[in-house]
C-alpha positions, 0 to 999 in steps of 0.5 A, spaced: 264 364 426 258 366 431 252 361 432 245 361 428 242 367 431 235 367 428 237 362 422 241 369 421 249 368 421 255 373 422 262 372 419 268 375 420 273 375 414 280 371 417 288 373 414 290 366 412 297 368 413 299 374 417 305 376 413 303 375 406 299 381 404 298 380 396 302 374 392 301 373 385 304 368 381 303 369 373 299 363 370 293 365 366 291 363 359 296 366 354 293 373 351 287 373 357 286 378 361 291 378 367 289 374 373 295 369 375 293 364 380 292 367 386 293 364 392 289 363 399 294 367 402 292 374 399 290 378 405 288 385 403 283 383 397 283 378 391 287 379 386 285 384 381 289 388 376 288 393 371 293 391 366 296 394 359 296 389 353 303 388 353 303 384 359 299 377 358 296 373 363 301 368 364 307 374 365 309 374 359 311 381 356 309 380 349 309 387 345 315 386 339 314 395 337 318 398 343 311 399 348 312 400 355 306 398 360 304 396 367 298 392 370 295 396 377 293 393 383 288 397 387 290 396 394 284 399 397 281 406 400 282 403 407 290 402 406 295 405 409 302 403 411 303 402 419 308 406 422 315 403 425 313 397 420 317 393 415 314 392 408 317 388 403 316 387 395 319 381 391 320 380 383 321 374 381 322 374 373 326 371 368 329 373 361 329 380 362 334 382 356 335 389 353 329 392 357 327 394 365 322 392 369 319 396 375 315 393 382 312 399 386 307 403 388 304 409 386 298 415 387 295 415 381 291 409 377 290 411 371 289 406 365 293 400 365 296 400 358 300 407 360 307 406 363 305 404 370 312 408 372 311 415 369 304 416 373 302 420 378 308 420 384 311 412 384 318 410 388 319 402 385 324 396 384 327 398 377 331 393 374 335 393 368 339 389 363 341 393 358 348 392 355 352 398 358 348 399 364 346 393 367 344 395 374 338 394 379 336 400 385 330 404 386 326 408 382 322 415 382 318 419 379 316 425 377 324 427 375 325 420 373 330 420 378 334 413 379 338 410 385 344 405 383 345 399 389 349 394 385 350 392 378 346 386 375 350 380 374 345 374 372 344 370 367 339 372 363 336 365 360 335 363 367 330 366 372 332 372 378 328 375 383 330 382 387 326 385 394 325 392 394 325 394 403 321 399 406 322 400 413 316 406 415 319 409 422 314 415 423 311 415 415 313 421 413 320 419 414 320 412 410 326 408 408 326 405 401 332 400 400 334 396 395 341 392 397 346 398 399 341 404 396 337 408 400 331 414 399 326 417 404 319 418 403 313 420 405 308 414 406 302 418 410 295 417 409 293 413 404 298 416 397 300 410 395 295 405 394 297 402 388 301 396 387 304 396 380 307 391 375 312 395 370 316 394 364 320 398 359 322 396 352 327 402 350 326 404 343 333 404 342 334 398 343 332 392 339 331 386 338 325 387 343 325 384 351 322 376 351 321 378 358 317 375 363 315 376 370 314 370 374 311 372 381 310 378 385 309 378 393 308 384 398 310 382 405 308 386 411 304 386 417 297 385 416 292 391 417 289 392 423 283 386 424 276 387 422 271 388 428 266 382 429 259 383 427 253 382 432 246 382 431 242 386 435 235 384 433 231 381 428 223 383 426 220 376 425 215 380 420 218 384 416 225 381 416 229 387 418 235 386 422 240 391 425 247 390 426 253 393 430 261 393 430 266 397 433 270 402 431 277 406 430 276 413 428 277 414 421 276 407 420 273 404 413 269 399 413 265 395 407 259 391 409 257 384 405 252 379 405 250 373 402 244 367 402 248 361 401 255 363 404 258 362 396 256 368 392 256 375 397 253 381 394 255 388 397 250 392 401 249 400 400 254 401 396 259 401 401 265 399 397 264 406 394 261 409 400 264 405 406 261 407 412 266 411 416 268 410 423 268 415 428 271 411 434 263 409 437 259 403 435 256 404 428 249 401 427 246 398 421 239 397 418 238 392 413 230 392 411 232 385 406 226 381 408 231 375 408 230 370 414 236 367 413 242 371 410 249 371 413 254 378 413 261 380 414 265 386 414 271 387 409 276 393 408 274 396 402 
């Protein structure tokens, strides 16, 4: 935090835990939209997910007629896996039975209430129990293509959690594994910016799943830090005030002020429209008459 300048402040925005990129812990009200408790240590963004009826918001898998849904989370336009990283996802849930649940990441963020693994191009953690064919690996699409690791043995009253590996290398060639299974895929640019949650109800197979998922955590290293603002001048009759930052060429940047430090509001659409960075210090002119306003940069 930099010192009052003017009665004007600037922000950065600070990682709590460096390691910890999203965690997600299902404890909503039964039946409303589906928010969780969504700890401080969420660093890319908060918690906000696009989710199908099925899935409530305390995790329970709750639709009776064989549906299969998925709840989305938008990782961001600035996203990107870092090369020669290691990304890890981890699922906890439990009384899975006669049904599959994905983690993962996919192309596309079409309606939550679609199946989340069967959307654009997604590779995932997919477990199933299914009498005859209990198993837990790695899942494609499109192709619906299915790499075993080992067979799943657990209890199906108690609770369970699987992790899904990726190790980037040189994005192109990304190692997806989950125990002994391995993939590659092409992790470049910014492809899989969704996260995604998935369940699976085979219409074959009744009584339906009283399934429900439990927790989600995707560790990693945390994305390159935000440059800090400065105030370059202040109008003391008009209140306009120009602000800089550095930047990286290509960067994507999201601009936000707020009068009280509760309550921020974007500034110029630049979570839809961020402002691009070519690699030199970019300038911004905020006509606002406020005299006393507070900024910050985040990733949008």
């Amino acid at each position: 935090m930099k010192s009052l300048i003017p009665a004007i402040a600037i922000f950065p925005l600070m990682p709590a835990h460096a390691d910890i990129l999203l965690s997600h812990a299902f404890g909503g009200a039964f039946g409303s939209p589906l928010h969780g408790v969504a700890p401080d240590t969420n660093i890319i963004r908060p918690v906000s997910w696009n989710a199908g009826s099925v899935i409530a918001a305390n995790g329970q898998v709750t639709d009776g007629t064989n549906t299969d849904q998925g709840a989305v989370f938008d990782l961001g336009l600035s996203w990107k896996f870092q090369a020669q990283s290691t990304y890890t996802v981890k699922l906890a849930f439990t009384k899975l039975d006669n049904a599959i649940v994905f983690a993962g990441f996919r192309t596309t963020n079409p309606s939550g209430g679609v199946q989340a693994q069967t959307q654009g191009t997604c590779v995932a953690l997919r477990v199933r129990e299914i009498t005859g064919s209990d198993n837990v690996g790695i899942f494609q699409w499109p192709g619906g293509t299915f790499t075993n690791a080992v067979e799943l043995t657990y209890d199906t009253n108690s609770s369970a959690d699987f992790t899904l590996q990726i190790q980037t290398n040189n994005l192109t060639d990304a190692v997806v594994s989950v125990g002994s299974a391995q993939i590659t895929v092409d992790l470049s640019g910014n492809l899989f910016r969704y996260f995604f949650i998935g369940f699976e109800d085979p219409t074959t197979v009744t009584p339906a799943s009283d399934a429900k998922f439990e927790s989600v955590t995707f560790e990693g290293p945390p994305p390159p830090p935000l440059p800090q603002l400065t105030l370059v001048s202040m109008d003391a009759l008009t209140g306009e005030k120009q602000l800089s930052w550095s930047t990286t060429n290509g960067g994507l940047y999201a601009l936000q002020g707020s009068s009280d430090l509760k309550n921020w509001i974007i500034i110029d659409n630049s979570d839809l429209n961020p402002f691009t960075g070519t690699g030199d210090p970019m300038t911004f002119l905020d006509t606002r008459s406020d005299s006393r306003f507070f900024y910050r940069l985040i990733r949008p």
